[in-house]
C-alpha positions as CSV (number, residue, x, y, z in Angstrom):
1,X,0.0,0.0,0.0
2,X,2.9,2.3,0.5
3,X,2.5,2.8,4.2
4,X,2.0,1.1,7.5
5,X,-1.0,-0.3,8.7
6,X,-2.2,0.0,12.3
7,X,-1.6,-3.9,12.4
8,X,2.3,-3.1,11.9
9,X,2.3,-0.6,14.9
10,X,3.6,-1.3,18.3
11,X,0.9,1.1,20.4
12,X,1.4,-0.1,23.9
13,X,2.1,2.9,26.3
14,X,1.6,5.1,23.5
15,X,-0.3,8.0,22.7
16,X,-2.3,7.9,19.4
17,X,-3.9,10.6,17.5
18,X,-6.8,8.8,15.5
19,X,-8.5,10.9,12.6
20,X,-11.6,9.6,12.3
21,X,-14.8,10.4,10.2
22,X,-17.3,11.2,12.5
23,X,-19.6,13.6,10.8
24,X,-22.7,11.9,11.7
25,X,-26.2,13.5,11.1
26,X,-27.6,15.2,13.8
27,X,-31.2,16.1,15.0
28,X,-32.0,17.8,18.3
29,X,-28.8,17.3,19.6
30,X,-28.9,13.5,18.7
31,X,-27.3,11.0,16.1
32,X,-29.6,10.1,13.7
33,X,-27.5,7.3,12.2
34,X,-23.9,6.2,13.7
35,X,-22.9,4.4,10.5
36,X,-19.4,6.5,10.2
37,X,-18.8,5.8,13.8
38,X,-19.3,2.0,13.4
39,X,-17.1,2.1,10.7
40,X,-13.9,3.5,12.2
41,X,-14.5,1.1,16.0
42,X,-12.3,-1.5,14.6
43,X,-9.9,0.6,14.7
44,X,-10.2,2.2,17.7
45,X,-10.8,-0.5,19.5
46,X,-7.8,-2.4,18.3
47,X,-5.9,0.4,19.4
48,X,-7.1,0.5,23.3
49,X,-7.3,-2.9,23.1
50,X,-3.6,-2.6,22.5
51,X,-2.6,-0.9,25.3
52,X,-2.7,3.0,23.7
53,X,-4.8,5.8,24.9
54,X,-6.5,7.7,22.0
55,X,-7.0,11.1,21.1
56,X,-9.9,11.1,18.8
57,X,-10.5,13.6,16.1
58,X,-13.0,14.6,13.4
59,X,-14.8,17.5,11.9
60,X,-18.7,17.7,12.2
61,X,-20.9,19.6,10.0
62,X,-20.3,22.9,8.7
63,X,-19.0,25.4,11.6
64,X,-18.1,29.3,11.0
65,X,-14.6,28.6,12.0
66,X,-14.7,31.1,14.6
67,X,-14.9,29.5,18.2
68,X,-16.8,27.2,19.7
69,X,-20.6,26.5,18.2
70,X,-23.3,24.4,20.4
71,X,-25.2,23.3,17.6
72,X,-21.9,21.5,16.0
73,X,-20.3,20.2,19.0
74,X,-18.9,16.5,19.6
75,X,-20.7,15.7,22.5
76,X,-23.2,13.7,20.5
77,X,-20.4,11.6,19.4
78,X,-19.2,11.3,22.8
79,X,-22.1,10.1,24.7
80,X,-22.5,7.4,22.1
81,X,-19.0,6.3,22.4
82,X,-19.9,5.8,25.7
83,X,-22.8,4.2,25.6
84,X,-20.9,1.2,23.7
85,X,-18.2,1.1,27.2
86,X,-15.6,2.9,25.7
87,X,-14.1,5.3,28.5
88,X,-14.3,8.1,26.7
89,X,-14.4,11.9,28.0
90,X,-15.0,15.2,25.6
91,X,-12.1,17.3,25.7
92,X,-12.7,21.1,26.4
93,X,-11.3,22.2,23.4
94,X,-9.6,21.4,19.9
95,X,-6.2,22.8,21.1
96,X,-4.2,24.7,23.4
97,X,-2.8,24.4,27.1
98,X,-5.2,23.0,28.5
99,X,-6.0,20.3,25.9
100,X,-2.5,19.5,25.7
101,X,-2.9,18.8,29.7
102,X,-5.8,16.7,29.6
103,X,-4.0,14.7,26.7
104,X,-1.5,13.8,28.9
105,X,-3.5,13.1,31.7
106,X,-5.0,10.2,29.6
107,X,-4.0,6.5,30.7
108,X,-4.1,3.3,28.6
109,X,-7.8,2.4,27.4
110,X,-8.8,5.8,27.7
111,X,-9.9,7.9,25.1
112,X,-10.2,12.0,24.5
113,X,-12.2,13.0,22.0
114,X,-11.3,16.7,20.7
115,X,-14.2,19.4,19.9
116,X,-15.4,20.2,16.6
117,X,-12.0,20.1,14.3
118,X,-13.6,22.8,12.2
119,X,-14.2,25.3,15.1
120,X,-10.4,26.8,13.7
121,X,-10.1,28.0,10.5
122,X,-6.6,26.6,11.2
123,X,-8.2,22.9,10.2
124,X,-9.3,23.8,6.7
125,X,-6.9,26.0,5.4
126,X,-4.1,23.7,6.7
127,X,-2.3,26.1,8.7
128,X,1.3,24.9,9.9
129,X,1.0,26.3,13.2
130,X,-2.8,24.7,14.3
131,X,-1.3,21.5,12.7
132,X,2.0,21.4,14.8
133,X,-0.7,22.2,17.6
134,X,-2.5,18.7,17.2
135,X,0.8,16.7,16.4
136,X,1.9,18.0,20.1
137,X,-1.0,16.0,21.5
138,X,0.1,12.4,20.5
139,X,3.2,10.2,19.1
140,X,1.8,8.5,16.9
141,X,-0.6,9.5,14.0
142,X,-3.0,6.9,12.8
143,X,-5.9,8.4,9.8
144,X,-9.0,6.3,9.6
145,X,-11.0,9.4,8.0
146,X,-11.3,7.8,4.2
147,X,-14.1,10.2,3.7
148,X,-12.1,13.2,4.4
149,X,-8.4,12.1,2.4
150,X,-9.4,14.2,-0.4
151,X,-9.1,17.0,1.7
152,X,-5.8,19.2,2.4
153,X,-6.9,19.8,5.7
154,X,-4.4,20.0,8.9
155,X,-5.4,17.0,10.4
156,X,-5.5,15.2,7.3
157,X,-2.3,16.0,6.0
158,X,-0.6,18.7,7.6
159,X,0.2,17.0,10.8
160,X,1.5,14.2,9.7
161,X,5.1,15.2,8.8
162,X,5.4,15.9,12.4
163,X,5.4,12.2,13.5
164,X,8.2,9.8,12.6
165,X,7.5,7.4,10.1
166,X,7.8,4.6,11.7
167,X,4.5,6.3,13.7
168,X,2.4,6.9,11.4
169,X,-0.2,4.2,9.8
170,X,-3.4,3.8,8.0
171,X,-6.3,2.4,10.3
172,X,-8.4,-0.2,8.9
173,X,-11.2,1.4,7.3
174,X,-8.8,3.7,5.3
175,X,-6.8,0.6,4.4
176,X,-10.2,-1.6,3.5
177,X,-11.2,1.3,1.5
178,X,-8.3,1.7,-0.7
179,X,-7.5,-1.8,-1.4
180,X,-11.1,-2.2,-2.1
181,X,-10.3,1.0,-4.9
182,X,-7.5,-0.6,-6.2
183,X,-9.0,-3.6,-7.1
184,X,-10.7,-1.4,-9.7
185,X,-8.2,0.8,-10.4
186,X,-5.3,-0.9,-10.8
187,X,-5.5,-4.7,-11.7
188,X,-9.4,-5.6,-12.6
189,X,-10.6,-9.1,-13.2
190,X,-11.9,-8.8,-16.8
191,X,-14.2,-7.7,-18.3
192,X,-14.7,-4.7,-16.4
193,X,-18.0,-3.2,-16.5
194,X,-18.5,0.6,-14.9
195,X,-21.8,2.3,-14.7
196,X,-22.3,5.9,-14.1
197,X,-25.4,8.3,-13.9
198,X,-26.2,11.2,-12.6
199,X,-26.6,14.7,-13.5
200,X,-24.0,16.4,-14.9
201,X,-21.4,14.9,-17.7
202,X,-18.9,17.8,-16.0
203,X,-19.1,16.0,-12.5
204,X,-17.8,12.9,-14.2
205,X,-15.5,13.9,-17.2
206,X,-12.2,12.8,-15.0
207,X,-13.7,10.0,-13.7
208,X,-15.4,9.0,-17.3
209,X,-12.0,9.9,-18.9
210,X,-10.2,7.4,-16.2
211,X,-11.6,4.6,-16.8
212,X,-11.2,4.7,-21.4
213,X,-9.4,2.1,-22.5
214,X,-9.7,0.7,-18.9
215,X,-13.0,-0.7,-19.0
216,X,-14.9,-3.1,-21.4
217,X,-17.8,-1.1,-21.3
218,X,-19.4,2.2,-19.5
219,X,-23.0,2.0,-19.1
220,X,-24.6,5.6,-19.0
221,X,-27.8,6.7,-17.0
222,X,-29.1,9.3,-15.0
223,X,-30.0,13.3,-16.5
224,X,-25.7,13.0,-18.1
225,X,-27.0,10.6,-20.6
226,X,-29.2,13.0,-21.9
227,X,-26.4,15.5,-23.2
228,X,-24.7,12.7,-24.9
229,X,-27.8,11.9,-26.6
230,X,-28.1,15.4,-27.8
231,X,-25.1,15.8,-28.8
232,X,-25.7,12.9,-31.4
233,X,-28.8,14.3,-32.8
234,X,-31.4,12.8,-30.8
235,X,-34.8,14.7,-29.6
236,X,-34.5,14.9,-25.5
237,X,-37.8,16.9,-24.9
238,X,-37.6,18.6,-21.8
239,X,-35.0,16.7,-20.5
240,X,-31.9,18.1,-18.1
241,X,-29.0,18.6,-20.5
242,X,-25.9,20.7,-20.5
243,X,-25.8,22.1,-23.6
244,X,-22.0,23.9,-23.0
245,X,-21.1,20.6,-22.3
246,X,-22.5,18.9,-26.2
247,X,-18.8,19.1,-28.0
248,X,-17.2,17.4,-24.5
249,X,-19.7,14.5,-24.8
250,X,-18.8,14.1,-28.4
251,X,-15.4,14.2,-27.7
252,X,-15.8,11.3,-24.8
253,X,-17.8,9.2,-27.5
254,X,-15.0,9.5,-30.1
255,X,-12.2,8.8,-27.6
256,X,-14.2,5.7,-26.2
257,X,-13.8,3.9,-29.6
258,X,-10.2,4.9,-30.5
259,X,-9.5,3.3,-27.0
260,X,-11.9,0.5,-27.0
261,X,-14.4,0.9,-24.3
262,X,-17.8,0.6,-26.0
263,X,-19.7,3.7,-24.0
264,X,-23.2,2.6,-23.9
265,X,-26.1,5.1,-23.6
266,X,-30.0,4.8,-22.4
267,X,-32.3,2.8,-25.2
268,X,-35.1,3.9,-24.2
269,X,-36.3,6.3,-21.4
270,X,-39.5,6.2,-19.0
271,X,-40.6,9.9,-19.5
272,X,-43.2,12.0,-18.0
273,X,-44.9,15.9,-18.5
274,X,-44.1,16.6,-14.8
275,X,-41.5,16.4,-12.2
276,X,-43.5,14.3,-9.6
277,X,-44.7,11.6,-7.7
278,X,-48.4,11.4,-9.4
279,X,-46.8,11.6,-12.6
280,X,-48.5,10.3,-16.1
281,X,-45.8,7.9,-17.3
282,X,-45.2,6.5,-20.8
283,X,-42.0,4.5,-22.2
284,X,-40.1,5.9,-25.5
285,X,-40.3,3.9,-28.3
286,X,-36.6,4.5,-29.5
287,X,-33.7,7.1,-28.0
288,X,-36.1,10.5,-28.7
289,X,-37.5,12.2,-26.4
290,X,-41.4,13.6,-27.5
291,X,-40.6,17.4,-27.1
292,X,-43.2,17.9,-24.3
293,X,-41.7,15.3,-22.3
294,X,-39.2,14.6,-19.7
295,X,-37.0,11.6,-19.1
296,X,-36.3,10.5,-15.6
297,X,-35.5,7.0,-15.7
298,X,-33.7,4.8,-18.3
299,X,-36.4,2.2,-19.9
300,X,-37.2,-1.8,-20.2
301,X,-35.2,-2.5,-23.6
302,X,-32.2,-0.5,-21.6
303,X,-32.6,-2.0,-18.1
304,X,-32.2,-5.6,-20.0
305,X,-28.8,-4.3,-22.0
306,X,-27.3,-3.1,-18.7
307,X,-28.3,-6.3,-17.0
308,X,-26.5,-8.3,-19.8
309,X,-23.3,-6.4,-19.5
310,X,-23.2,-6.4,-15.7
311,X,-23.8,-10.7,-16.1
312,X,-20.8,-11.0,-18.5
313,X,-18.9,-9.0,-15.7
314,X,-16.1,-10.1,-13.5
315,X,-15.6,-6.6,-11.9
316,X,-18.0,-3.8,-11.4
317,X,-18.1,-0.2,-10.4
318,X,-21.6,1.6,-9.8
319,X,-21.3,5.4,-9.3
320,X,-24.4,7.6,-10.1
321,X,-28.6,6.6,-10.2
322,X,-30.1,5.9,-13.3
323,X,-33.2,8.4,-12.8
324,X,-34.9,9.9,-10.2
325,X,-35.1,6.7,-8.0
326,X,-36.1,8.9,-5.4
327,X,-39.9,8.8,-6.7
328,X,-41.6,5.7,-7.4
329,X,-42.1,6.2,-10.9
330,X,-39.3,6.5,-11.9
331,X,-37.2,4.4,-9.7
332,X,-37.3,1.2,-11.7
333,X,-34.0,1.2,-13.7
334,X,-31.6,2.5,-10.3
335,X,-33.2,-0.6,-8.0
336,X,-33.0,-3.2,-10.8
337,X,-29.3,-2.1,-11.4
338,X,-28.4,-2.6,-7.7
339,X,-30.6,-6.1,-8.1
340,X,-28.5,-7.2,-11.1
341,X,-24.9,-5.7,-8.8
342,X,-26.3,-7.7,-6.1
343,X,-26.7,-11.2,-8.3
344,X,-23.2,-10.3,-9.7
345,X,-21.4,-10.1,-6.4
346,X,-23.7,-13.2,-5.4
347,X,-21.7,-15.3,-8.6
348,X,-18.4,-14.0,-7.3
349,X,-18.0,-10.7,-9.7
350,X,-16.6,-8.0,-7.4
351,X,-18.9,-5.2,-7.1
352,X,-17.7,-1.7,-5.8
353,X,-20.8,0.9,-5.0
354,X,-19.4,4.4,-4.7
355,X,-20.7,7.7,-4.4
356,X,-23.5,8.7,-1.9
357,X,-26.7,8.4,-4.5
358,X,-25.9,4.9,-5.2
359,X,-24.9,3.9,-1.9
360,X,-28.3,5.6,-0.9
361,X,-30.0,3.2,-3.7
362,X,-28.2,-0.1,-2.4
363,X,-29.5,1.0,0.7
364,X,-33.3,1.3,-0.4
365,X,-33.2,-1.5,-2.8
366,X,-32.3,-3.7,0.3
367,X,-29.0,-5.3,-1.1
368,X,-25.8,-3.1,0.4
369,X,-24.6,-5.9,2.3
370,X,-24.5,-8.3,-0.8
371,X,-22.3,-6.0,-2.6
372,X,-18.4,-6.8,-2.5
373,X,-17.5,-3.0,-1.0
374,X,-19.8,0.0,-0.4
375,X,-17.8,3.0,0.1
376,X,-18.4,5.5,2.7
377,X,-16.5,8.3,0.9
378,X,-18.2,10.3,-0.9
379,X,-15.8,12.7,-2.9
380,X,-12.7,10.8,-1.5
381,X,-14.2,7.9,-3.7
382,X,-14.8,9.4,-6.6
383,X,-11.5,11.6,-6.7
384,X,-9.3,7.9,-6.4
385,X,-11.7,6.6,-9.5
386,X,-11.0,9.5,-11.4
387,X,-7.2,9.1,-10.9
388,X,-6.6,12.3,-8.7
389,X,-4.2,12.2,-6.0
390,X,-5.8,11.8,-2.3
391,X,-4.2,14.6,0.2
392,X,-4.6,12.0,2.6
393,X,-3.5,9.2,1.5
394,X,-0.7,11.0,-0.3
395,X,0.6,11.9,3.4
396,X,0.9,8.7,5.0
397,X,3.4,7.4,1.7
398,X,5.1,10.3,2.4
């Protein structure tokens, strides 16, 4: 991997700093789902367990910067920490004297969870001083915070050079997430079948352009497909389409061939007069869109060419819905693409679900635990797909 893992560290009697992602949602003062705190106990506990005392950190939500907020406060996170035994006490503060104290105070098993990360503007704009501020707290630096590696931030990156290297390490959801990456990255099983959807083409053209000449096939849903077909002379109605974005589609098309991915776009489309629930629905007979009409889903005849290509498939890559899976109407061809994902990682294809739409599909079609690896990094995710270097992980090689 090009670092340690926490496995390779020696922890007893030391004092870890563990970044963590714990940027839960909150309502009324209270975690409404402790998924991204689940994910990172492994580690944590691995590390007590080994004879360390922990500082804990994270950011949470979107803070001013400016001091301490109420509404954005760790506490939550604490409480629940304790709740599952862990002896775990909120610090009063991110940094300074008297944090530094009541890091030192801490004795093996124990753990200190810092305030807000993001209550300094020294956290996102990666100030050397804040960061030599955190380093001070600990001596050895383990990052578990996959969801935040894309991001310069100082506890992300900035702090790290201030540990030796022997110190520093990977925890084991980072490490999970980037093997699990790499496996579609760097040395797929073939054929290698990636779907994406969404809105925009322009959120996906690195990602789109990664993977030419990489994959077998891309599949194409979601409002994106829409400016492809456009862009090739076909009616789209009403449909969302980016028409700056026409000549860039054209390009993607073009390049697709010379490098021999076959890019395959929507057959057909379930399309509707209105944006909602109650919707009158009808299914295109071809690729055109009748000019009073909308698309929001991708169609039957399409569904069953995607399905094909995902069965012939030894790895698979889902980022992006198919159509607006949120409303039953038009939430056919997203859930029958997880379905399909689901059977392939049942045969013993591996099947990677990244991005927060289509983790949030999984999720409502029932089958995220079937899949081979559903990413909790949003952005991080899809910046590693697109072949863009990872702050984050970029640190702990260093």
């Amino acid at each position: 991997m090009g670092f340690q893992s926490v496995r390779d560290l020696d922890v007893k009697g030391h004092r870890v700093f563990l970044r963590a992602d714990l940027n839960v949602p909150l309502k009324d003062g209270r975690i409404t789902d402790a998924t991204r705190i689940r994910e990172t106990l492994p580690t944590l506990r691995h590390l007590l367990e080994g004879g360390a005392s922990v500082v804990l950190a994270s950011h949470l939500g979107r803070p001013e910067g400016t001091g301490f907020e109420a509404a954005y406060s760790a506490a939550p996170v604490a409480a629940w920490l304790k709740d599952q035994g862990i002896d775990c006490r909120l610090a009063s503060y991110v940094n300074g004297a008297a944090v530094e104290a009541e890091a030192a105070s801490l004795k093996p098993g124990q753990v200190l969870l810092l305030e807000n990360l993001r209550f300094e503007k020294g956290e996102t704009k990666n100030n050397e001083a804040f960061a030599a501020s955190l380093a001070r707290l600990a001596d050895t630096y383990v990052n578990d915070a996959f969801g935040a590696a894309h991001r310069a931030h100082a506890s992300v990156s900035g702090m790290v050079a201030h540990f030796p290297k022997d110190r520093v390490a990977a925890g084991f959801l980072m490490e999970k997430e980037l093997k699990a990456l790499a496996r579609v990255t760097d040395h797929p099983e073939k054929p290698l079948v990636v779907i994406f959807g969404g809105a925009k083409v322009s959120d996906k053209i690195e990602l789109i352009h990664n993977f030419l000449g990489k994959a077998d096939a891309i599949l194409i849903g979601g409002a994106m497909s829409y400016t492809f077909l456009k862009a090739q002379g076909f009616q789209i109605g009403r449909s969302l389409c980016e028409a700056d974005k026409l000549d860039l589609a054209l390009d993607l098309l073009k390049q697709a061939q010379a490098k021999g991915t076959r890019l395959l776009l929507p057959l057909d489309h379930v399309v509707a007069a209105a944006f909602k629930e109650d919707a009158d629905c009808a299914i295109t007979q071809d690729q055109n869109v009748p000019e009073d009409r909308m698309a929001l889903d991708i169609g039957p005849e399409t569904v069953a060419a995607y399905a094909a290509e995902i069965r012939a498939a030894k790895t698979l890559l889902w980022n992006g819905p198919m159509g607006v899976f949120e409303m039953a109407p038009f939430a056919s061809g997203t859930l029958t693409m997880a379905e399909e994902l689901a059977d392939a990682a049942d045969r013993g294809a591996f099947v990677l679900v990244g991005g927060g739409d289509s983790v949030a599909a999984v999720n409502k079609a029932g089958v995220g635990p079937r899949m081979s690896h559903v990413s909790t990094g949003g952005g991080a995710s899809l910046e590693y797909l697109s072949g863009l270097e990872l702050p984050g992980v970029a640190a702990l090689s260093n």
